[in-house]
C-alpha positions as CSV (number, residue, x, y, z in Angstrom):
1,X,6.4,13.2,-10.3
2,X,6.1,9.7,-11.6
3,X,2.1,9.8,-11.5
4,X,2.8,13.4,-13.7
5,X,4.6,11.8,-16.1
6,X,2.4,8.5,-16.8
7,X,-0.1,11.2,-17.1
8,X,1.6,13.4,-19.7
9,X,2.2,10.1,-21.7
10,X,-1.2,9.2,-21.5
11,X,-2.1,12.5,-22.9
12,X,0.0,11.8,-25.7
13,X,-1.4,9.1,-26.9
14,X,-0.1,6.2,-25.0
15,X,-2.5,3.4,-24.3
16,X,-0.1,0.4,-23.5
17,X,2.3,0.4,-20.5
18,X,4.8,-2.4,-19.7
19,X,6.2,-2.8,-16.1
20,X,8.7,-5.3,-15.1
21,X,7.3,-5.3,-11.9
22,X,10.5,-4.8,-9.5
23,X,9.8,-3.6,-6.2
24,X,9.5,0.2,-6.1
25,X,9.2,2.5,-8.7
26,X,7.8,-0.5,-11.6
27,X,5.0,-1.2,-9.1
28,X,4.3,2.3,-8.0
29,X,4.1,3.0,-12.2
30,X,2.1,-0.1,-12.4
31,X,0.0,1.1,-10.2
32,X,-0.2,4.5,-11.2
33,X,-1.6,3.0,-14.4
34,X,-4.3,0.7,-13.2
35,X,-6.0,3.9,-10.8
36,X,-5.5,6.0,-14.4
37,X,-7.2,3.1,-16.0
38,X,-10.3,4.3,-14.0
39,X,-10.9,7.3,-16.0
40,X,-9.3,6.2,-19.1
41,X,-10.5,2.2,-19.5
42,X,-8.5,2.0,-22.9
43,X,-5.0,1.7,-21.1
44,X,-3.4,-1.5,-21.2
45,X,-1.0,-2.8,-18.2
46,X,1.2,-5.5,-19.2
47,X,3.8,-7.2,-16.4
48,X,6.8,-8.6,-17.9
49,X,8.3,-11.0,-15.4
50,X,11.2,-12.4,-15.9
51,X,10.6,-15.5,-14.1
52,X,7.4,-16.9,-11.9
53,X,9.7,-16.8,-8.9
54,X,10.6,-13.1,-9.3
55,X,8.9,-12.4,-5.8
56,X,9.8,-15.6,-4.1
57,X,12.2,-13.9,-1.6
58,X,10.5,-10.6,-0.9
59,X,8.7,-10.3,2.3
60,X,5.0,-11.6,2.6
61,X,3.5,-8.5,1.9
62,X,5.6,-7.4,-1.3
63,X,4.7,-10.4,-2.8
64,X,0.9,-9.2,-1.6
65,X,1.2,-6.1,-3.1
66,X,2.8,-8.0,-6.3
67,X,0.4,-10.7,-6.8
68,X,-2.8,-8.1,-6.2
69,X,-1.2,-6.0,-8.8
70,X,-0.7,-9.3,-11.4
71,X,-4.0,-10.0,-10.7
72,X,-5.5,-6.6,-12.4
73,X,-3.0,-6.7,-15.6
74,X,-4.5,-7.2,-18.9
75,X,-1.6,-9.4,-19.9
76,X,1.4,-11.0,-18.0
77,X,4.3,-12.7,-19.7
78,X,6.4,-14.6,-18.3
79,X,10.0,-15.7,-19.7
80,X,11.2,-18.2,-17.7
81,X,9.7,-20.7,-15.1
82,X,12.8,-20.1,-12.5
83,X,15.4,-17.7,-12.3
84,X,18.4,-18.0,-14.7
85,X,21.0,-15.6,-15.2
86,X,20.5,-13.1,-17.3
87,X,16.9,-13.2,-17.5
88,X,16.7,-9.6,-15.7
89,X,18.5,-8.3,-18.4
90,X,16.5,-10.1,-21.1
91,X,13.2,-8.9,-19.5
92,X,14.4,-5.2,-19.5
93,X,15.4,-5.8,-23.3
94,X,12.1,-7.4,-24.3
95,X,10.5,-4.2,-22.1
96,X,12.6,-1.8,-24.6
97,X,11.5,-3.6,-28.1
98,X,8.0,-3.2,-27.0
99,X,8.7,0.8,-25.7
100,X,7.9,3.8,-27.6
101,X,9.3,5.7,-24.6
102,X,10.8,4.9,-21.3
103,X,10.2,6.3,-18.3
104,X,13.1,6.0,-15.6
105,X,13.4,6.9,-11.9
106,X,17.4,7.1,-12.3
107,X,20.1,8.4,-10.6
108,X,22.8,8.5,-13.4
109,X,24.7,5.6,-12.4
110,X,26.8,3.7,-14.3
111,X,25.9,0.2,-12.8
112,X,22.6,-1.6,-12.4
113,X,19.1,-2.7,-13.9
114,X,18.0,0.8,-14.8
115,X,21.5,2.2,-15.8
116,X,21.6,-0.8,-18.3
117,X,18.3,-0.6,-19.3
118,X,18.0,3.4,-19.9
119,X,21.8,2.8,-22.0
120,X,20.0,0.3,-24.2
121,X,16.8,2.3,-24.4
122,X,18.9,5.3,-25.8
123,X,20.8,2.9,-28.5
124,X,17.3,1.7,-29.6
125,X,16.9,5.2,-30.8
126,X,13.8,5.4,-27.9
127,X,12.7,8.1,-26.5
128,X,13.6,7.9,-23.0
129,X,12.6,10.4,-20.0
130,X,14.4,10.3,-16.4
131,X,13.4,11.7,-13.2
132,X,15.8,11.7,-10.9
133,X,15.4,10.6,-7.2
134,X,16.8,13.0,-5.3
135,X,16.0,16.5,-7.3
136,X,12.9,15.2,-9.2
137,X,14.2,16.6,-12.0
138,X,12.9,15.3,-14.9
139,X,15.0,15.0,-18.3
140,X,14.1,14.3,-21.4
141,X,15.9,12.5,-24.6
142,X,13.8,12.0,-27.8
């Protein structure tokens, strides 16, 4: 479903995709881009990280999986050098300003990274589309 979706954006018209590059469903999206990026080589994948030590306590081969993934973006930016708190929040806000649309695995949770992040998204005014994990079904607010 998440692979559908890039797709559908892509046939809209969007070209860049921003990932903050959190284990699961940013890298799988990340991902999803870079193999789309194969038969469309004007999409753009840009990791937002909020720090350089974002993947400093995930097992060896997360941070393999992470770092291959880095490697193939046409852009990274990074906000801080180490952790500090907040910065998750500040990288999910900087993801937003740069979002025409925002594309959420989500659950409808109150608390957490995504619940905060799709909240925001909607006071932004963007155009935000959820699929939820356990139904895969897919909502839409625009």
């Amino acid at each position: 479903m998440l692979a559908e979706q890039i797709r559908l954006l892509v046939d809209a018209g969007v070209s860049d995709f921003y990932s903050g590059m959190a284990l699961a469903t940013d890298q799988w999206a990340a991902e999803i881009v870079l193999d789309l990026k194969k038969q469309h080589p004007h999409l753009r994948l840009i990791a937002v990280r909020p720090c350089e030590t974002q993947a400093d306590r995930w097992s060896e081969t997360q941070r393999e999986r992470y770092n291959n993934t880095l490697a193939l973006c046409d852009e990274v930016i990074t906000l801080y050098e180490k952790y500090k708190r907040g910065c998750m929040h500040e990288r999910n806000r900087m993801l937003i300003s740069h979002a025409d649309y925002l594309l959420a695995v989500y659950d409808g949770g109150v608390s957490g990274g995504t619940a905060y992040t799709v909240r925001h998204g909607k006071k932004q005014g963007r155009k935000v589309i959820i699929i939820h994990p356990d139904t895969l079904e897919v909502t839409q607010t625009f």
